[in-house]
C-alpha positions in Angstrom: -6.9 1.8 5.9 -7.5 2.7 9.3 -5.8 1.1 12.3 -6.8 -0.8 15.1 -5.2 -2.1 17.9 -6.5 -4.5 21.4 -5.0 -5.9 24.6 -6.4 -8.7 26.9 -3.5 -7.9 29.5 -3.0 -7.8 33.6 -0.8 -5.1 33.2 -2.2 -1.2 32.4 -2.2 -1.2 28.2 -3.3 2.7 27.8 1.0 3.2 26.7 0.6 -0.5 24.4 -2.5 1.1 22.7 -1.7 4.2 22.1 2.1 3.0 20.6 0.2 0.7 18.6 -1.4 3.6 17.2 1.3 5.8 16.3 2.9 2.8 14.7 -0.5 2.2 12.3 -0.6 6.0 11.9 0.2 5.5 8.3 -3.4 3.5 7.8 -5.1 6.4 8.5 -4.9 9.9 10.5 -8.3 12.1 11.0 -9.2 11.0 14.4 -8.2 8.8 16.8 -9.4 7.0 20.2 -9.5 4.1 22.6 -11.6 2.8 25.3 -10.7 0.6 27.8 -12.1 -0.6 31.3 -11.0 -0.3 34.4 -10.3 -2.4 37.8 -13.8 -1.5 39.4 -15.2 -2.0 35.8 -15.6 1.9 34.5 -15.9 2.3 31.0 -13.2 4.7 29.4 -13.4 6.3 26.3 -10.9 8.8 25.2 -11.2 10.4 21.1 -9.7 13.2 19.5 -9.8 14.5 16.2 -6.8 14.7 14.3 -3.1 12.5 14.5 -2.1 10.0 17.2 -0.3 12.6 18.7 -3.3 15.1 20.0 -4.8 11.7 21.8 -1.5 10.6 22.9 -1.5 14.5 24.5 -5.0 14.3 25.8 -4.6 11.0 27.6 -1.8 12.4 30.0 -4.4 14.3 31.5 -7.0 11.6 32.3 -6.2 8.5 34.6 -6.3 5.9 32.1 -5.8 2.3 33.4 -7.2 -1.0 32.6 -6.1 -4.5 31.6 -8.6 -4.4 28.4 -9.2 -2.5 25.7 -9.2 -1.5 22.1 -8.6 1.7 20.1 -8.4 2.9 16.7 -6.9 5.4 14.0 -9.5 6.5 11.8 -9.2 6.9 8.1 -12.5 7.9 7.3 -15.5 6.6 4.6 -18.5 7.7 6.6 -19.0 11.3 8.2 -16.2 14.0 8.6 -13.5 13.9 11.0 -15.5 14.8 14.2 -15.0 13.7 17.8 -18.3 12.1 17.3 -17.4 9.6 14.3 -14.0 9.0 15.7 -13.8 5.4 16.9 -14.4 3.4 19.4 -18.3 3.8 19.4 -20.8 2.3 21.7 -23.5 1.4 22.7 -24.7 1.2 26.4 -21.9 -1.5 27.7 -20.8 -2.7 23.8 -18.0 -0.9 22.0 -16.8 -1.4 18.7 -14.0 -0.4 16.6 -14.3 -1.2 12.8 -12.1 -1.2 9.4 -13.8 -1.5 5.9 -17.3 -0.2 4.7 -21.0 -2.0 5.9 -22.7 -1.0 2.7 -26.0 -1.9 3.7 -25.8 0.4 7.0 -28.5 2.5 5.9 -31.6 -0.2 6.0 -29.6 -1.4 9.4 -30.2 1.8 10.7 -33.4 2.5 9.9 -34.7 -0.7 11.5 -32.3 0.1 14.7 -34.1 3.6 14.9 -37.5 1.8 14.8 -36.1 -0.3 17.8 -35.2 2.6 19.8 -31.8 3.3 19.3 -30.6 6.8 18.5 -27.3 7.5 16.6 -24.8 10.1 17.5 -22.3 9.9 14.4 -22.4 9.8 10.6 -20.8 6.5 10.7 -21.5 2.8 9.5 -19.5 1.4 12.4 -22.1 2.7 15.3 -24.7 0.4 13.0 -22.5 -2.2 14.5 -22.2 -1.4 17.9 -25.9 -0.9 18.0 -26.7 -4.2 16.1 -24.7 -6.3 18.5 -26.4 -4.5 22.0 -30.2 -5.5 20.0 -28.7 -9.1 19.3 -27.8 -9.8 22.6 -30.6 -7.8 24.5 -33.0 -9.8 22.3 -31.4 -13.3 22.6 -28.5 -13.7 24.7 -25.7 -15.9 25.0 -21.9 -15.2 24.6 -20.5 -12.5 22.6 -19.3 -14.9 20.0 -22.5 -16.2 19.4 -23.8 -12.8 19.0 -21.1 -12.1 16.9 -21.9 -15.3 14.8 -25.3 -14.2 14.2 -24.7 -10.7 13.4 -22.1 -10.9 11.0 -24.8 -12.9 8.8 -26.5 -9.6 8.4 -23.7 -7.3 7.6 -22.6 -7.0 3.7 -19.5 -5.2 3.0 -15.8 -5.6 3.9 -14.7 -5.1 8.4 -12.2 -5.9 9.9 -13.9 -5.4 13.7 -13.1 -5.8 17.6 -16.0 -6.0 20.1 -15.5 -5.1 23.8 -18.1 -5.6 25.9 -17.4 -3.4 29.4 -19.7 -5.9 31.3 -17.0 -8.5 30.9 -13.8 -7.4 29.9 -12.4 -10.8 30.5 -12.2 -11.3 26.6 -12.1 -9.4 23.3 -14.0 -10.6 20.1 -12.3 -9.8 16.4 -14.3 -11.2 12.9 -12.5 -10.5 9.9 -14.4 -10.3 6.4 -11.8 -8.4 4.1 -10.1 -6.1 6.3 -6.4 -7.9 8.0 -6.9 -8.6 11.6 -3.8 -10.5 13.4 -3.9 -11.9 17.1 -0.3 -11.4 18.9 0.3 -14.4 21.3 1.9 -13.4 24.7 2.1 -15.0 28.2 -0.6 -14.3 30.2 -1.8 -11.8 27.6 -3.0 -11.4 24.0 -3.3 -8.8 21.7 -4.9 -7.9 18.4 -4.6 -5.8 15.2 -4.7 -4.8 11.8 -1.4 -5.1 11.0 1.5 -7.0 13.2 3.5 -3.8 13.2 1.4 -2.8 16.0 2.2 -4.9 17.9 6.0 -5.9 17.4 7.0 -3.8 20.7 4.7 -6.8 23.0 5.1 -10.0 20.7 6.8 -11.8 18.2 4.3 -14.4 17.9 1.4 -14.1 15.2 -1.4 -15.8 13.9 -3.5 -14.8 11.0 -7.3 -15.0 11.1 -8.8 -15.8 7.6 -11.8 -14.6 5.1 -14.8 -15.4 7.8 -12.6 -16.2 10.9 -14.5 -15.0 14.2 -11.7 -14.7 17.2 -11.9 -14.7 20.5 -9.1 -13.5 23.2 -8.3 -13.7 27.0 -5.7 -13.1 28.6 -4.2 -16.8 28.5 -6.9 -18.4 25.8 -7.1 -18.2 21.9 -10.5 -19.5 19.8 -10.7 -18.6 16.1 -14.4 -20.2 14.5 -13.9 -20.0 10.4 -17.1 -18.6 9.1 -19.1 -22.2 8.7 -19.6 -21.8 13.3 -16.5 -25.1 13.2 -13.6 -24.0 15.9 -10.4 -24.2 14.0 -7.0 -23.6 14.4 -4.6 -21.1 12.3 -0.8 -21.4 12.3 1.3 -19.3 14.8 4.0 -17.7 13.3 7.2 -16.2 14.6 7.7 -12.5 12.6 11.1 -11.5 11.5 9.9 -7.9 10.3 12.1 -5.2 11.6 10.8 -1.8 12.2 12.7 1.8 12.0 10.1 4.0 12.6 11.9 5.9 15.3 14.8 6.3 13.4 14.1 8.9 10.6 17.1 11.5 11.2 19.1 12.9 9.2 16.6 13.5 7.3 13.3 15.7 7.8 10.7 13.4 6.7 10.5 9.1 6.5 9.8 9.6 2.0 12.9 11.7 1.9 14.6 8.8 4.3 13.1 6.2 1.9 13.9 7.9 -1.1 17.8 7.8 -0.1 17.2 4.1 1.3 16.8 3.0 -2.8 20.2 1.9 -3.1 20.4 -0.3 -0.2 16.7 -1.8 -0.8 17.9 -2.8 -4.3 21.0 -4.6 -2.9 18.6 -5.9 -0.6 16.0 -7.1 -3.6 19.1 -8.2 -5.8 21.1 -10.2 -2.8 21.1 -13.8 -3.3 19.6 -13.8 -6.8 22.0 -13.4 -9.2 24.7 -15.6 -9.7 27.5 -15.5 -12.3 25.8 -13.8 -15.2 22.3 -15.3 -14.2 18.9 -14.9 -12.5 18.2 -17.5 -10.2 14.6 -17.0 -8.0 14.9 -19.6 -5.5 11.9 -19.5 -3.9 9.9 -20.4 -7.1 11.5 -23.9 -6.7 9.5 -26.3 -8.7 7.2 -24.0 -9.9 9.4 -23.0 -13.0 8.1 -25.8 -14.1 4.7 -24.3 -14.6 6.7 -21.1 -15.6 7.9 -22.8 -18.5 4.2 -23.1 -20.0 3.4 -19.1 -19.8 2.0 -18.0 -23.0 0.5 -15.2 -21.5 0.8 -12.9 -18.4 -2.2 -11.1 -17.0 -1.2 -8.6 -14.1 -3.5 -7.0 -11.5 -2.5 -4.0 -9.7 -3.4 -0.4 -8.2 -2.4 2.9 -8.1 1.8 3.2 -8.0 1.8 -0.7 -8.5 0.0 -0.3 -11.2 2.7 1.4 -13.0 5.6 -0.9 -12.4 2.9 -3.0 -14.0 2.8 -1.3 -17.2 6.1 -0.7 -17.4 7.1 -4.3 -16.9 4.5 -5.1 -19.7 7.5 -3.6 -22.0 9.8 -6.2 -20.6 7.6 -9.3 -20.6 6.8 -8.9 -24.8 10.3 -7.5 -25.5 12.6 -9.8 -23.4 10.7 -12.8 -22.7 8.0 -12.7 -25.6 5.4 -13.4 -23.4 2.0 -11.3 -24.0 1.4 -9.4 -21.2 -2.2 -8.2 -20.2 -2.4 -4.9 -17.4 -5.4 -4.0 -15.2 -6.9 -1.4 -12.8 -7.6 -4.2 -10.7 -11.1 -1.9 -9.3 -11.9 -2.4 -12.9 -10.7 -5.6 -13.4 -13.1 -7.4 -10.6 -16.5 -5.6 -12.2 -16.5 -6.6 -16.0 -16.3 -10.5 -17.2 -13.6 -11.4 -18.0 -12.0 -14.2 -20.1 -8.3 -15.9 -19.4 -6.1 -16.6 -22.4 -5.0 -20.4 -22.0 -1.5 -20.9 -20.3 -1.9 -17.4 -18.4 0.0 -16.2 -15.0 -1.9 -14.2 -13.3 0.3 -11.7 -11.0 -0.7 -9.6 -8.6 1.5 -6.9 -7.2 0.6 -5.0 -4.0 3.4 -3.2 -1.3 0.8 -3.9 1.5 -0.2 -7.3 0.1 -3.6 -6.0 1.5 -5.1 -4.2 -0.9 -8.9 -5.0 -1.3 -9.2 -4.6 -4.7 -6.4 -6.9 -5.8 -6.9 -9.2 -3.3 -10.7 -9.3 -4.0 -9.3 -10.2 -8.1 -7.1 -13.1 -6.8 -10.0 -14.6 -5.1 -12.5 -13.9 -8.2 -9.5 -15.9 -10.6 -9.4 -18.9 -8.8 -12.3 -20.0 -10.3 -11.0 -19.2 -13.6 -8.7 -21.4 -15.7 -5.3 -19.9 -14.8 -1.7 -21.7 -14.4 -1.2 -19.8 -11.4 -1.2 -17.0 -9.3 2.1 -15.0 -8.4 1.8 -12.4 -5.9 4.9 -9.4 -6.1 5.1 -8.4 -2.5 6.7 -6.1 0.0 5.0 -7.9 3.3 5.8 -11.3 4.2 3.0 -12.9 6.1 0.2 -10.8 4.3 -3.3 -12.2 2.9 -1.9 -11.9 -0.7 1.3 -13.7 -0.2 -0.5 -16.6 1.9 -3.6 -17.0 -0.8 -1.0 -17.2 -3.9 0.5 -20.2 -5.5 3.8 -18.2 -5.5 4.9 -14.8 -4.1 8.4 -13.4 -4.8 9.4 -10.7 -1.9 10.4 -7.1 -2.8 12.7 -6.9 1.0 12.2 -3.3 0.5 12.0 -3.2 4.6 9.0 -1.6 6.1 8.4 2.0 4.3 6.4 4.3 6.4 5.8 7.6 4.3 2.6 7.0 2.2 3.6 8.0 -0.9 6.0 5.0 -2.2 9.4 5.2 -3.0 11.4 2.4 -2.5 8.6 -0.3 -2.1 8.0 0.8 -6.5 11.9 0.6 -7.9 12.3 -2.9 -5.4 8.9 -4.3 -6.8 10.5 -2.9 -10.8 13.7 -5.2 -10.1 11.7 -7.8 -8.8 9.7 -7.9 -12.0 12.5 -7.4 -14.3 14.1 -10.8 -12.5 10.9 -12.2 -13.1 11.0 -11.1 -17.2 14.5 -12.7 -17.2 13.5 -16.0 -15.8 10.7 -16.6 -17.7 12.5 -15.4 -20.5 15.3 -18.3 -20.0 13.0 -20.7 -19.2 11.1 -20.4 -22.1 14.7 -20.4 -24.3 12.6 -22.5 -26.9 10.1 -20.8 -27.7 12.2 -17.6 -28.5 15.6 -16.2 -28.0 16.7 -15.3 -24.6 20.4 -16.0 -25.0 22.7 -16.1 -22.0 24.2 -13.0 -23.4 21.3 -10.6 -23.2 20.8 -12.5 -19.7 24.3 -11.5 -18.8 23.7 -7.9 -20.1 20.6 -7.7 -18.0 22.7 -8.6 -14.9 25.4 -5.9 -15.1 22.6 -3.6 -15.2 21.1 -4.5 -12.3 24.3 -4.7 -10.1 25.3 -1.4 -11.8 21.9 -0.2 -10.8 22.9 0.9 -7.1 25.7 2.7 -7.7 23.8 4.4 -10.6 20.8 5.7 -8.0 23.5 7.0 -5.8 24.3 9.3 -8.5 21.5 10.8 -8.6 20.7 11.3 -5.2 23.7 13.5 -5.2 21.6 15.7 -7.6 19.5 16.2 -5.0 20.3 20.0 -4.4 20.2 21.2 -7.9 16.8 19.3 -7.9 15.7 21.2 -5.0 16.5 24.6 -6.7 14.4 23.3 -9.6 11.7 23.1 -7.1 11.3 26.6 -6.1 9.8 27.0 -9.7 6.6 25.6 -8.4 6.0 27.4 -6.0 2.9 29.2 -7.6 2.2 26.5 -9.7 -1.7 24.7 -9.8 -0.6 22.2 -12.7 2.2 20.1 -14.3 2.5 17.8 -17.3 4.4 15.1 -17.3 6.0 13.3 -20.4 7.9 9.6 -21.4 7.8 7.8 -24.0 8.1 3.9 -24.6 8.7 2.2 -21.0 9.4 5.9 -19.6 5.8 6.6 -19.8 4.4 4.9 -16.9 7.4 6.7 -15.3 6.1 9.8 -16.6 2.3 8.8 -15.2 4.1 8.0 -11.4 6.0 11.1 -11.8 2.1 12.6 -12.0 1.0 10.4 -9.4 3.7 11.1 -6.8 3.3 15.2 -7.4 -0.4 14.9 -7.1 -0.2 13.0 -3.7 2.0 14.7 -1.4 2.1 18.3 -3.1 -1.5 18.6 -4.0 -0.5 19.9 -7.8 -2.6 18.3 -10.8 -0.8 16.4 -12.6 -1.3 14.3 -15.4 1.1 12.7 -18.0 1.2 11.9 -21.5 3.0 9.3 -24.0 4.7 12.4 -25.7 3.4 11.5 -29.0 0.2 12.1 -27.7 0.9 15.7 -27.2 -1.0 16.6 -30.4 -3.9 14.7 -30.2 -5.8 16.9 -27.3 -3.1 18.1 -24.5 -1.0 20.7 -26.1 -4.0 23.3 -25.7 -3.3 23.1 -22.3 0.0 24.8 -22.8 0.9 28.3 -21.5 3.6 29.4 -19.7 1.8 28.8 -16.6 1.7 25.1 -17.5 5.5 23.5 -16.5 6.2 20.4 -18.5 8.3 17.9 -17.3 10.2 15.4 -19.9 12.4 12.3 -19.0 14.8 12.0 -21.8 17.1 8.9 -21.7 19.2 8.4 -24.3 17.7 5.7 -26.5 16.3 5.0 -29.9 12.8 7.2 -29.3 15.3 10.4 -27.9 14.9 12.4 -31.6 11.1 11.8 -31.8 11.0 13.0 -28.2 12.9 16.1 -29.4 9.9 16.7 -31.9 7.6 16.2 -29.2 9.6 19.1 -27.1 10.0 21.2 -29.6 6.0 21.2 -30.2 6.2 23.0 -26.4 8.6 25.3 -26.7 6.9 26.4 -29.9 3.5 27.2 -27.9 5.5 29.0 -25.1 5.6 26.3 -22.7 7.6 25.9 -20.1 9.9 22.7 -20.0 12.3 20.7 -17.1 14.2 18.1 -19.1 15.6 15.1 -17.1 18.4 14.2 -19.8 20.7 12.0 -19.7 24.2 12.9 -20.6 24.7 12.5 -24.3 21.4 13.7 -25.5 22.6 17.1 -26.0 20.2 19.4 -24.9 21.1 23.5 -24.4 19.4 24.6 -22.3 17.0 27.7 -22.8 15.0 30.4 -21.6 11.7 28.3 -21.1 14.0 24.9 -20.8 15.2 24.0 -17.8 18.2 21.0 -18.2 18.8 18.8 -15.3 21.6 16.6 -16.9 21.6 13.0 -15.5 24.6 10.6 -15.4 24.3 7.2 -17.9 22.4 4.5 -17.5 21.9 1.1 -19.0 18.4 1.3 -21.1 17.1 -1.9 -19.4 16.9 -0.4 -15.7 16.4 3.3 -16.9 12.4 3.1 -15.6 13.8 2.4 -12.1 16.5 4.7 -12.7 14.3 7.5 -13.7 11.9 6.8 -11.5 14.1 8.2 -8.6 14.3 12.5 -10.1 10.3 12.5 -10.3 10.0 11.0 -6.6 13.0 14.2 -5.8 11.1 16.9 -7.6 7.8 15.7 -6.4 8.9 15.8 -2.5 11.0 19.4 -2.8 8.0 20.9 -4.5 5.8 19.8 -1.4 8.6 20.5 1.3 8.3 24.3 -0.4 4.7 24.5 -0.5 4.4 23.3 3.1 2.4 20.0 2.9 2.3 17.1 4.8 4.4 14.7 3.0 4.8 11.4 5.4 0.7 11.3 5.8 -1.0 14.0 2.4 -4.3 15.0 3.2 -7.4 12.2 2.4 -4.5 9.5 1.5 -3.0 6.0 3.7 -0.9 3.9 3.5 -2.4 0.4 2.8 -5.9 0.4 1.1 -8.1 -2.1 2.5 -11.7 -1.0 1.6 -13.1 -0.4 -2.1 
């Protein structure tokens, strides 16, 4: 959450920083602002409330020009989106910009007010800015080794950049939570909070770790780890590609994402499966640690957290592996006790996500075989602190809400199920055959998506139903349900509807007295072995006046009704029919917000990659 982007450069950078903005727009987009400083040493400082775009329009009329500086894209935690808690923020000759949350900013003010200093935002960040000009006033030396001694003070997660206008020879960066990347250029360096930023200057990356302090120049590097020892991290040549200026035909980058599924599949699927079988190269000689599993504990959040659940069904059914899913917010605050032989996966789309990542770092000193991270970004902190990672090659997805980053992490998974399943051929019965089966399915699985995109208009008519609707129900049953609950999830995000989903069966234990015919009910009705107590379940709504949408598949033999709706669905093999599925609810959920005129790439109070608590 939030973005933040810095240059150490001979040339002008106001066009770098502000295209390193738009580009990290999806990280957060209340306010937005830069500073730099000028030949003759003028301190610029440029904020606007609102997307990328309003500072982008403000900044053609001032005379921006400078070889240094920083700038930012709020997401906020602290104060409303106002000019005056937009980032950068300064003090006298010190600016800041800042990711993550100081949660003891409150005594750290206080005692700064005592000193003298008065504060002109709501935000944590100006306790920053305000600390480091006391530090240095008060005892000198560089701004590293102001740094160094104020980041003992600070508790919390940041990922921060210091500028100091007085010497704008070099930029500072600490990192304690929150992603910060140096780019490496010639006669020039660059930082941010995510490498996409800065793919348009450099190709050439290095990480800073937990506790790394940075400093840049224009031609000079230092990274100190958090112990005050000068170290040296890896550079590393990127090979993400980036789209974002490419979103036509279509009207917004979910509805470009949404119709990218079938390529991002082939994408996810290329390379491993051969003949009839699963092969996961880059687990190498790790399988044979796989073969020990007895027990799978996975961590995960929001719409990661229901590919987890849903892949739960897979590892008990198919590989007969117990299979243990958490709220990973939830997970890190209770004690907690590992089964023996457990995996512990992890799956994140950002592999930045504070809470997982703070769960992976709290298991290490637990007794796990392993940790496998499930993954849409190649070089990010979860992949490189994992014993394994396994790589969704979704490609970058730029609309908040996911699409294709949640059916490519389901395939992944469903891979995963089938290897472990094989490997563990011993312990219980995983025959080629059913591996076979598995296969077809997830070839077929493509071609099967592509049929229902091309339901996309009758969808869209199903939409206009909505229009004046507040809520929605949402029912599955079996390994459907957590496709029911992102269904919910994906309605609630970018068309600001309620929405909350049931296992149907649990329709008579509390929800059906929300029904009405103001209440629309949507049901995903594959054709399996729980479709006629499903039918119960419906017919329990229709008999209380409800309204229902039925996503059926073709054989179920629904007719459709008054108050029910039949959207019929071609066939699909039972195995991949949570991915499947998966891509109707993401349809109805972005028609129903295109109607009701919300902001679907970047919903209200949501971004893209959650890197605080």
């Amino acid at each position: 959450m939030c973005g933040i982007v810095g240059a150490v450069a001979q040339r002008d950078i106001a066009a770098i920083l502000l295209e390193g903005l738009r580009r990290l727009e999806y990280r957060g987009y209340d306010s937005a602002g830069l500073a730099m400083v000028d030949q003759d040493g003028r301190l610029q400082r440029l904020r606007r409330v609102g997307k990328v775009k309003a500072l982008a329009e403000a900044a053609e009329h001032h005379q921006l020009s400078g070889g240094t500086g920083i700038a930012h894209t709020r997401w906020a935690t602290h104060g409303e989106p106002t000019e005056d808690n937009a980032h950068p923020h300064v003090s006298d000759h010190i600016v800041v910009v800042h990711n993550g949350v100081i949660e003891n900013h409150e005594p750290l003010r206080e005692q700064l007010r005592e000193h003298g200093y008065a504060f002109v935002s709501e935000t944590d960040t100006e306790v920053i800015a305000h600390l480091v000009h006391w530090e240095q006033r008060q005892q000198g030396g560089t701004l590293v080794g102001v740094m160094q001694r104020v980041v003992s003070a600070l508790r919390g997660a940041y990922g921060m950049v210091i500028m100091d206008s007085l010497d704008p020879s070099a930029l500072v960066a600490a990192r304690s939570g929150s992603p910060l990347v140096i780019g490496r250029g010639v006669g020039e360096n660059f930082l941010g909070s995510d490498q996409l930023a800065l793919l348009p200057v450099t190709r050439l990356f290095m990480f800073l770790e937990e506790g790394d302090i940075a400093e840049i120049t224009r031609h000079t590097v230092r990274v100190w780890e958090k112990a005050g020892k000068i170290v040296e991290r890896p550079e590393i040549e990127s090979r993400v590609k980036y789209d974002i200026d490419d979103k036509e035909p279509y009207r917004h980058y979910m509805q470009k994402e949404i119709f990218q599924q079938p390529q991002a599949i082939k994408n996810t699927l290329e390379g491993r499966l051969n003949h009839g079988e699963v092969t996961l190269a880059e687990l190498g000689e790790a399988e044979t640690l796989l073969r020990q599993i007895q027990h799978v504990q996975i961590i995960a959040c929001g719409t990661s957290y229901h590919s987890a659940m849903v892949s739960r069904y897979w590892f008990e059914a198919l590989a007969g592996v117990t299979c243990d899913v958490e709220i990973a917010s939830e997970f890190r605050y209770r004690k907690s006790a590992a089964h023996p032989n457990t995996l512990l996966i992890t799956l994140s789309q950002s592999g930045e996500t504070a809470d997982t990542l703070a769960v992976l770092r709290l298991t290490k000193t637990l007794v796990y075989l392993g940790s496998l991270v499930v993954c849409n970004v190649v070089d990010s902190s979860l992949v490189r602190e994992s014993d394994m990672a396994i790589m969704t090659k979704a490609g970058t997805e730029i609309g908040v809400a996911s699409t294709k980053t949640f059916t490519t992490q389901l395939t992944v998974l469903l891979m995963l199920v089938v290897r472990i399943g094989r490997l563990r051929a011993h312990a219980m019965a995983m025959d080629k055959q059913i591996e076979a089966n598995i296969v077809y399915a997830l070839q077929a699985l493509p071609s099967r998506i592509e049929q229902v995109l091309s339901l996309n208009k009758p969808i869209e008519s199903l939409a206009e139903s909505f229009l004046d609707k507040h809520h929605a129900l949402f029912l599955g049953r079996g390994d459907l349900y957590p496709i029911a609950m992102e269904g919910a999830l994906k309605l609630k995000e970018i068309s600001y509807i309620h929405a909350e989903a049931y296992a149907a069966g649990e329709l008579k234990h509390g929800p059906l007295a929300l029904i009405d015919p103001d209440m629309p009910v949507i049901v995903i009705a594959p054709n399996n072995k729980l479709l006629d107590k499903l039918k119960s379940n419906i017919e329990e709504v229709r008999a209380r006046g409800g309204q229902l949408y039925v996503f059926a598949e073709q054989g179920t033999n629904f007719i459709e009704s008054k108050n029910m709706k039949i959207i019929h669905l071609p066939h699909v093999e039972q195995i991949v029919a949570p991915i499947f599925y998966a891509v109707p609810m993401q349809l109805l959920a972005y028609h129903i917000a295109l109607i009701k005129g919300a902001d679907i790439d970047q919903p209200r109070n949501l971004a893209k990659s959650v890197t605080v608590e």
